[in-house]
C-alpha positions as CSV (number, residue, x, y, z in Angstrom):
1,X,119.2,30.6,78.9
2,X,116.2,32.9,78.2
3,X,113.2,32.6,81.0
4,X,110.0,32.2,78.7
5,X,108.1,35.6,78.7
6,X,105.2,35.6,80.1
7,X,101.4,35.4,78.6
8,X,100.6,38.2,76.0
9,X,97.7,39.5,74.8
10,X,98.1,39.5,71.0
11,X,95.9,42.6,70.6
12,X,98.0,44.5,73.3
13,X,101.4,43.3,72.0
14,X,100.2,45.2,68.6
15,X,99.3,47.6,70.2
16,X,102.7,48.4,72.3
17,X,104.7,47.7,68.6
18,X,102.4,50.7,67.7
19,X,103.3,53.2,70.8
20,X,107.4,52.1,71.2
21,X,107.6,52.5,67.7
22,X,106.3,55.6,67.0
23,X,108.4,57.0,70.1
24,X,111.0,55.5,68.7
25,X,110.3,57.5,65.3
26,X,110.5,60.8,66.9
27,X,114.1,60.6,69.4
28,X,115.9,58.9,66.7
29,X,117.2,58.4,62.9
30,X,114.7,56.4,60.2
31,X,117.9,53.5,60.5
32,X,117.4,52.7,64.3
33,X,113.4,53.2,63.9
34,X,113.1,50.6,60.9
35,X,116.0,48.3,62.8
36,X,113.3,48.8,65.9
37,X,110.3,47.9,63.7
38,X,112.6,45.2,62.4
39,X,113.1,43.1,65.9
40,X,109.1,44.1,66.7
41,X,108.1,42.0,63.9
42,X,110.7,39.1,64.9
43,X,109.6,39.2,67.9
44,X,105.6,39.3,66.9
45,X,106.4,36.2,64.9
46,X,108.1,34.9,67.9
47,X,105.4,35.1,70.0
48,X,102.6,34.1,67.5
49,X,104.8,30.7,67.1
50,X,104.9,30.0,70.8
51,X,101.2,30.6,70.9
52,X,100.3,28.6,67.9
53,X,102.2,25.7,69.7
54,X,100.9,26.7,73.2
55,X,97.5,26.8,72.7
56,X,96.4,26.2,69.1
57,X,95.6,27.8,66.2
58,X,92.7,29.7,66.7
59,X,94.5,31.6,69.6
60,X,97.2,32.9,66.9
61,X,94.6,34.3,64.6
62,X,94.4,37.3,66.8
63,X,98.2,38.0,65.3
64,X,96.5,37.8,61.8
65,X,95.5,40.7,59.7
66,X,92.0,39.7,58.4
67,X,92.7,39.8,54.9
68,X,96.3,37.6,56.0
69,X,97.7,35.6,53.1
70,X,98.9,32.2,53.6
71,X,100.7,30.3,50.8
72,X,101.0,26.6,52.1
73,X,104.2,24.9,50.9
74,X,104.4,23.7,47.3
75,X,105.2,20.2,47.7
76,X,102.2,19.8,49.7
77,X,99.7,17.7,48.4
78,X,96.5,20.1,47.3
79,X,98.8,22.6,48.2
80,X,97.3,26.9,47.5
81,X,96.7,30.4,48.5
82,X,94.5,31.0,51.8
83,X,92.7,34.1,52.3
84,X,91.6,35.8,55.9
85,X,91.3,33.7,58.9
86,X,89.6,31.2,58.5
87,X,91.3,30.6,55.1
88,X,94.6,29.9,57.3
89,X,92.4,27.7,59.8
90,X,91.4,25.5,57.1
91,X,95.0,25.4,55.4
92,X,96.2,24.6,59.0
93,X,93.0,21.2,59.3
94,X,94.4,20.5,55.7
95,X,97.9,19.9,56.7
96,X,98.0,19.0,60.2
97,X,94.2,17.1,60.8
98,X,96.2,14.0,60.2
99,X,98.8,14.8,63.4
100,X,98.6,14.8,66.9
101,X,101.4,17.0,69.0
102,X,101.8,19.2,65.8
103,X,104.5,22.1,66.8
104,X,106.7,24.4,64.8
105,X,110.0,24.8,66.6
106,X,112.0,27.6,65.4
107,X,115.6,26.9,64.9
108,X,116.3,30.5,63.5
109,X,114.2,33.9,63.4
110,X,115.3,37.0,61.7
111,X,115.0,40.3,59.8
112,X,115.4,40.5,56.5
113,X,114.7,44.0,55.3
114,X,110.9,44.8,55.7
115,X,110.1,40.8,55.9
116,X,111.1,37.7,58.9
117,X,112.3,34.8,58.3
118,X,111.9,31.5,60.0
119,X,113.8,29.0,59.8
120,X,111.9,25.5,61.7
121,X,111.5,21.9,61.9
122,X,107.8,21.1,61.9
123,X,107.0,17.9,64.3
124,X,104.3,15.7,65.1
125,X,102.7,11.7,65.4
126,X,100.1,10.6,63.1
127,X,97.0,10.5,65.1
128,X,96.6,6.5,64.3
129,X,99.9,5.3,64.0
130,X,101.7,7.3,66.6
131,X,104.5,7.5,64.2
132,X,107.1,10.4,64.0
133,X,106.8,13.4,61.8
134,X,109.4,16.1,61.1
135,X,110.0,18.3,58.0
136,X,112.3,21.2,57.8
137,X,111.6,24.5,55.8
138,X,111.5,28.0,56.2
139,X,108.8,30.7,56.6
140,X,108.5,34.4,55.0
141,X,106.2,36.7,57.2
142,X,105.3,40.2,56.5
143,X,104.1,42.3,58.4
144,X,101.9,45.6,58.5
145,X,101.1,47.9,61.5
146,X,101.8,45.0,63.9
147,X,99.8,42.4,62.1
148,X,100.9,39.4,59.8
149,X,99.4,40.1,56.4
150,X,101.1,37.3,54.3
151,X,103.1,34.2,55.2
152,X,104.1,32.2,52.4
153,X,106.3,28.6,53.3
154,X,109.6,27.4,51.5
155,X,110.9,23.6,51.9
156,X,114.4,25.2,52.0
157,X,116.1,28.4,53.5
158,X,117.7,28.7,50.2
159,X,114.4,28.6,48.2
160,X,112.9,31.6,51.0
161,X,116.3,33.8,50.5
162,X,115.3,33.8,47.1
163,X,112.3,34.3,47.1
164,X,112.5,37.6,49.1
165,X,116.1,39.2,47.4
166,X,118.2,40.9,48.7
167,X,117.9,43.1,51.7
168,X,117.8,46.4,51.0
């Protein structure tokens, strides 16, 4: 079992993505750099999930490009396109004002091409009723120069696999 890792400063998590790949770029083959940028972004989307959960979702906006897209799930009622930060923070108080204990636990994370998948279960209590909430789906990120610029959400991993192609 993996020990947690520790704190991270989102801005200086970019910023070492940034420095280890472009060392990377220069000692080896374009393969081994992109299959290096590939597992930086897993693990940037790794570690924006763990702080979403961990301290909110304010603190993960600092993972955000701010232009980031966020396409909220279809099935969700009044569900659309969010633009910039606090487009996501609204989407976010549209979905989850209703919840209390509202995490995304990540069942599967990977690279796929240029883009990460997630694969999660989302869980929470209604803030009045205390009742249990958990949905599965799946999560497209993509990312540019360290930063998530675009995160659109599936209700199935088969609907997100499509959705992206195949991996080139």
């Amino acid at each position: 079992m993996r020990s947690p890792a520790p704190p991270v400063d989102p801005r200086q998590a970019r910023l070492g993505a940034r420095q280890s790949a472009s060392s990377i770029a220069r000692g080896v083959g374009i393969e081994r750099y992109c299959e290096a940028m590939s597992q930086e972004n897993v693990e940037a989307v790794r570690r924006a999930i763990e702080l979403f959960n961990r301290d909110g979702p304010e603190a993960v906006t600092a993972f955000f490009d701010p232009e980031i897209e966020w396409h909220d799930l279809p099935e969700q009622p009044d569900a659309g396109v969010h633009h910039g930060r606090k487009g996501f923070l609204a989407a976010v108080e549209q979905f989850a004002g209703g919840f209390e204990d509202f995490r995304v636990l990540v069942d599967e994370i990977f690279a796929h091409g240029k883009q990460v998948i997630s694969y999660h279960r989302t869980v929470a209590r209604g803030s009045g009723s205390g009742a249990p909430f958990e949905q599965r789906g799946a999560g497209v990120w993509t990312l540019r120069n360290g930063s998530i610029v675009r995160v659109e959400w599936f209700g199935t991993q088969r609907e997100a696999l499509k959705a992206v192609g195949p991996e080139e």
